[in-house]
Structure formats: C-alpha cells, structure tokens
C-alpha positions in Angstrom: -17.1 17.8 9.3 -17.6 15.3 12.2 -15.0 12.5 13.0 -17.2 9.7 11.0 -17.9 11.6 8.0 -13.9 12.3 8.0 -12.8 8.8 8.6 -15.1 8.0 5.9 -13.3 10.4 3.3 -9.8 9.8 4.5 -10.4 6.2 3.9 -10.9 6.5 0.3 -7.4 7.5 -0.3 -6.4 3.8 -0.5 -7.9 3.4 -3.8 -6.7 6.9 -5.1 -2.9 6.1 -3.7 -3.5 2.7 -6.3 -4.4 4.7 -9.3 -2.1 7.7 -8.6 0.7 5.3 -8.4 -0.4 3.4 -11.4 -0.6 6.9 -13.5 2.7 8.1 -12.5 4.6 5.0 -13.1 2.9 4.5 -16.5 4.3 8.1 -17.5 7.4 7.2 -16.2 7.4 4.0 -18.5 5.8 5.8 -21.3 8.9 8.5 -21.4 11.4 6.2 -21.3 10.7 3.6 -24.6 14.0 2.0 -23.6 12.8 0.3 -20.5 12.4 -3.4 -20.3 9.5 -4.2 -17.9 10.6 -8.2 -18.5 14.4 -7.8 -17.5 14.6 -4.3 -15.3 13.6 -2.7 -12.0 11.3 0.0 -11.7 13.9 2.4 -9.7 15.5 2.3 -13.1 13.0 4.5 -14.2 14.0 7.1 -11.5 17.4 6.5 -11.4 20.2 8.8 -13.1 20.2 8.5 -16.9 16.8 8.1 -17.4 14.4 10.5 -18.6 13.0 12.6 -16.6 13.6 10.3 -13.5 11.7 13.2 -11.3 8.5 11.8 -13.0 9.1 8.4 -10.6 10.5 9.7 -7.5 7.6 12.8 -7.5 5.4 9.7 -8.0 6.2 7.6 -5.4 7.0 10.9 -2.9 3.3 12.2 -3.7 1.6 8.6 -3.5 3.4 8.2 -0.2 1.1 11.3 1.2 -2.0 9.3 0.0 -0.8 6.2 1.5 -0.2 8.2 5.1 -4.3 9.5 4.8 -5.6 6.3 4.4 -3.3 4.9 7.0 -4.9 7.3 9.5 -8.4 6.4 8.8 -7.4 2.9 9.3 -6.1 4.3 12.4 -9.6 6.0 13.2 -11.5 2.8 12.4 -9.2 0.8 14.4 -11.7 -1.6 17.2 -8.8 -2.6 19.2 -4.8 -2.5 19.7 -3.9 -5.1 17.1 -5.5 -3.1 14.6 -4.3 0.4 15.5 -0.6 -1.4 15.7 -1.1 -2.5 12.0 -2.2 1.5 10.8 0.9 2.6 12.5 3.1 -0.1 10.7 1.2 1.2 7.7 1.8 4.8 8.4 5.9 3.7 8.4 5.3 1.9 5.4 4.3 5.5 3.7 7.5 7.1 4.7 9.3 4.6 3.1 7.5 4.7 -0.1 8.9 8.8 0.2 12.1 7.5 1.1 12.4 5.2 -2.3 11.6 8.3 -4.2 13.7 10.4 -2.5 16.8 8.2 -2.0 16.4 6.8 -6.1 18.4 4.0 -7.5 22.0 4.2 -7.6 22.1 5.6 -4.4 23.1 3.8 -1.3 20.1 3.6 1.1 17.8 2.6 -2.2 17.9 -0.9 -1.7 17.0 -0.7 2.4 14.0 1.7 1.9 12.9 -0.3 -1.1 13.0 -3.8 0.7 11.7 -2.2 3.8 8.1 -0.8 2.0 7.3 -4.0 1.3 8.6 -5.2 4.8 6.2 -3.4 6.2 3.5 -3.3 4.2 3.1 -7.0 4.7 3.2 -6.7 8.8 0.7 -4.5 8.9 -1.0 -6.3 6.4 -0.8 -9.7 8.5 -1.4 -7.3 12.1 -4.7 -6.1 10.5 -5.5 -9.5 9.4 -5.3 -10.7 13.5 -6.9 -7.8 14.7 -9.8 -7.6 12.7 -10.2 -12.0 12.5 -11.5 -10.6 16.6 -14.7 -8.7 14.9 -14.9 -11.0 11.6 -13.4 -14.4 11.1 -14.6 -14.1 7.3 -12.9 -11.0 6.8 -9.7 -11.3 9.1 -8.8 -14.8 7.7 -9.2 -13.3 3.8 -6.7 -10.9 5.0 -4.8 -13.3 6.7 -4.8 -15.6 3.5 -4.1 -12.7 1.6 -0.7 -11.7 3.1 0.7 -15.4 3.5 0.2 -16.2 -0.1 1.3 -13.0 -1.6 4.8 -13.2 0.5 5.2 -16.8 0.0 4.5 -16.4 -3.9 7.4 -13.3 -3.3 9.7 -15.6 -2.3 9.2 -19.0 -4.2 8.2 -17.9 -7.7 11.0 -17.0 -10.1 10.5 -13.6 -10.7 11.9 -12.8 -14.2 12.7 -9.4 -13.3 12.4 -6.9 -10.8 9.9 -5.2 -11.7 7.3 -7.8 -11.9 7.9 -8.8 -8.7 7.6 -5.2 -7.6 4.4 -4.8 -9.6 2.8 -7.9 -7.8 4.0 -6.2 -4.3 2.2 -3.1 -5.2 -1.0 -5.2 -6.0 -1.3 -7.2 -3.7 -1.0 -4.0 -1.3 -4.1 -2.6 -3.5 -5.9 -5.5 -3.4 -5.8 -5.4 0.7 -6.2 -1.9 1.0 -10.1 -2.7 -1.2 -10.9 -5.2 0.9 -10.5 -2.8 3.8 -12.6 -0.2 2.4 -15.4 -2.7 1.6 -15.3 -4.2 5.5 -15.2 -0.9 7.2 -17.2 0.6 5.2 -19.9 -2.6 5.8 -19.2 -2.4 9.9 -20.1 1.5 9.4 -23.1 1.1 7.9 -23.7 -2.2 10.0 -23.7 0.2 13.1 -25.1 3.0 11.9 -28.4 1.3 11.5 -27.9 -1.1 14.8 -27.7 3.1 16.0 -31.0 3.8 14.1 -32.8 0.7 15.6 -32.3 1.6 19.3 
C-alpha cells in the first residue's frame, strides 16, 4: 500500500469515529430508560449505578482509537507546520477522549479530561483553520468560522443540560472533521491530475 493510498484510507476514519460514537452512545442511552437527555450529562451514562456503564466508557475508549487514525492522516496531508501543529493537538485530543472513558464520572480527573477534549479539539480545529486559509482562503476561513461560532455558541447559549451542550461539542467536531475529508480529498485529486497533465 503506498503512502497516498494509506493517507487516503486512514483519513476516512473521521467519519467512522462520528458514527461509532453515535452507536455506542445511543446503546448506552437505550439501556438506561432512566436517563434524561434534557437535565443530565452524558458521563452519567458511564458512571457507577448505571447500567452497564462499560457500554460508554468502551465507547468513548474505542472511538478514541478512530479519532488517533484520522488524526495521523491529517498529519500525512499536512502542507505546512501550522497544519501538522493542529493533527498533533488532534492526536492529544484522542487520548483524552480514552481518558474520559477511562477515568468515568464520579471519579476525580473526569471533569479535567472531559473539559480538556473539547479544549483541544477546538485548537486544533482553529490551528487547522490558519494553516490551511495559506492553500485555500475558501476553505481555511469555513474552518475558521466554524470553530469561532461553535465555541462562542459553547459559552453564551444557555445550555439546558449537559448533555446537549456535549452533543453540540461532538458535532460540531464531526462537522469539521467532513469538511476536512471533502478538502483534502479535492487537493488530492486536484494534484493528482495537475501530476497527469505534466
């Protein structure tokens, strides 16, 4: 398998980490009729007392490993520092999407690792959106766009319970990693037949 082929593979793992996590929080909700998506927090469904709370934290633990792929073949598309710099901030983010599933609610680093994903997850999210505004203003201020309002809508709507606010988190996340596999997939094929031409 040669390095653009791979890159190519690895990068559809950003959509599969968006429906794995989907799958495995919608069991976790499914098997636990008590759960109050309007007035709880989604930990709750992995914390002690639930049921099965290894359905959430196996979830998020496994979803993490997806979330690492595709950051290395953002990594391997990478045109310049700023971008490489955002995979790597990604690639962090991933371990503390494990961690959240590993350290559950009702333990004591939970809240850290939880507020930390999304930490993350925005700066590489805003470091990809400078380093790729070099190669495609169009694209680069989208993703630009795209972090500002989703952390200023974080911070100034009145979230009526954790878990929405987590849920839009987790979207908006999807939502960028899309838009990355549409561009780089696009400057692939883009030079790939500039390639052809010569």
């Amino acid at each position: 398998m040669d390095y653009n082929h791979l890159r190519s593979r690895l990068l559809w793992f950003g959509i599969i980490a968006a429906i794995s996590v989907t799958v495995w929080i919608a069991i976790a909700i499914a098997i636990n009729p008590s759960f109050d998506f309007y007035t709880g927090a989604l930990s709750q469904l992995g914390s002690p007392g639930s049921n099965s709370p290894w359905v959430y934290n196996t979830g998020l633990m496994f979803t993490s490993i997806l979330l690492f792929l595709f950051s290395v073949s953002l990594l391997m598309y990478s045109r310049n520092r700023i971008e490489a710099a955002g995979s790597s901030f990604f690639m962090i983010a991933a371990l503390f999407l494990a961690l959240i599933g590993i350290y559950h609610g009702g333990t004591y680093p939970h809240d850290f690792v939880s507020l930390w994903f999304f930490v993350l997850a925005d700066i590489s999210i805003f470091t990809w959106g400078l380093g790729l505004i070099i190669h495609s203003r169009k694209w680069g201020s989208f993703v630009l766009v795209l972090g500002i309002a989703s952390t200023t809508a974080a911070f100034v709507i009145k979230w009526p319970s954790s878990a929405e606010l987590e849920t839009f988190g987790t979207a908006s996340i999807a939502l960028w990693a899309m838009i990355m596999i549409v561009e780089l997939r696009r400057d692939m094929q883009v030079n790939v037949d500039f390639s052809r031409q010569e």
